[in-house]
C-alpha positions as CSV (number, residue, x, y, z in Angstrom):
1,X,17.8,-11.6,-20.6
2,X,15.8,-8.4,-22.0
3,X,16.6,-5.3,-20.9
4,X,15.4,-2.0,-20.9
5,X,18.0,1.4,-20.5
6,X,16.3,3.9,-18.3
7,X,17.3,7.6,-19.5
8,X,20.5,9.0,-18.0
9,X,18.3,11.2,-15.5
10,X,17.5,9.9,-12.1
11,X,14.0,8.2,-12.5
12,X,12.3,6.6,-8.8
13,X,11.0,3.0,-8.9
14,X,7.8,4.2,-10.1
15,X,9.0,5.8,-13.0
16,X,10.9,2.3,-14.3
17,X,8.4,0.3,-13.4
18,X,6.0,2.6,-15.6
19,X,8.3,1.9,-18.5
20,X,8.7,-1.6,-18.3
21,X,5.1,-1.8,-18.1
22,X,4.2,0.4,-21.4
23,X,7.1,-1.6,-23.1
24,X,5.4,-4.9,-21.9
25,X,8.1,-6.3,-20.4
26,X,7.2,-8.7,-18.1
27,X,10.9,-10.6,-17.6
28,X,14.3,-9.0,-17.2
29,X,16.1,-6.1,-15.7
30,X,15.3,-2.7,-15.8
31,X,18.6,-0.5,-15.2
32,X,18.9,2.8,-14.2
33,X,21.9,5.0,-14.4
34,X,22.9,8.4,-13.2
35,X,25.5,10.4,-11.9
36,X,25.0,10.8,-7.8
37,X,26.7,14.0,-6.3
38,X,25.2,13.9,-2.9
39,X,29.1,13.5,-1.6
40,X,31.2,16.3,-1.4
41,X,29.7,17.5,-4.6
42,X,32.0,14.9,-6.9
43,X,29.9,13.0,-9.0
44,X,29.7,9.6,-9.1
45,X,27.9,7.1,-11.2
46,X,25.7,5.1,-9.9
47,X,23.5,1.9,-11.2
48,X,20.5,0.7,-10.7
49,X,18.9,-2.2,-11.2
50,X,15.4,-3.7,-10.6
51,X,14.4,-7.6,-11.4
52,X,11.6,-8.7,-13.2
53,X,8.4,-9.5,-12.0
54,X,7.5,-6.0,-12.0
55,X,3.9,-4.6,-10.5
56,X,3.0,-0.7,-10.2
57,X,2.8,-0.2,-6.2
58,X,-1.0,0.6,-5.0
59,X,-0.9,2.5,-1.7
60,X,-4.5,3.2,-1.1
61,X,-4.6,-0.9,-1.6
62,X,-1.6,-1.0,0.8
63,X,-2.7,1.4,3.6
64,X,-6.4,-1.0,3.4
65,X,-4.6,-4.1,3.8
66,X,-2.1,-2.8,6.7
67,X,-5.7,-1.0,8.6
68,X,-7.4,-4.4,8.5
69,X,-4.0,-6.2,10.0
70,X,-4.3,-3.0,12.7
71,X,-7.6,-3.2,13.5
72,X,-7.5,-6.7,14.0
73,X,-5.2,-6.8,16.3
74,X,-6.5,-4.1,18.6
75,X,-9.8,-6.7,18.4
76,X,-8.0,-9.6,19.6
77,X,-6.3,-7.3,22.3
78,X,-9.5,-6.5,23.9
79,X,-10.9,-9.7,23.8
């Protein structure tokens, strides 16, 4: 199994799946680790970790598909 270290800095999904992308890796885990003091301010390190297949989200492509689903249903309602 390949694997690609994120940076010790807290990176969202985005950001990973950017780099597993650029590094063409298209099977595998990407992990993520960084130190999480939400809690009582004592840090704690945390681990992330994200399975291949990976795919950079598309929201304008997301928000078209869920509109369509909406509108449809709002035309079968008044039918």
């Amino acid at each position: 199994m390949d694997s690609l270290p994120a940076s010790n800095t807290q990176v969202g999904y985005t950001g990973l799946v950017n780099k597993a992308c650029k590094c063409g890796l298209t099977e595998g885990t990407v992990i993520n680790f960084y130190l999480d003091n939400a809690l009582y301010g004592v840090p704690v390190e945390r681990t992330v970790e994200y399975e291949a297949p990976y795919f950079k989200p598309d929201r304008a492509e997301d928000y078209c598909v869920a509109w369509g689903i909406f509108e449809n249903e709002i035309i079968s309602r008044e039918n």
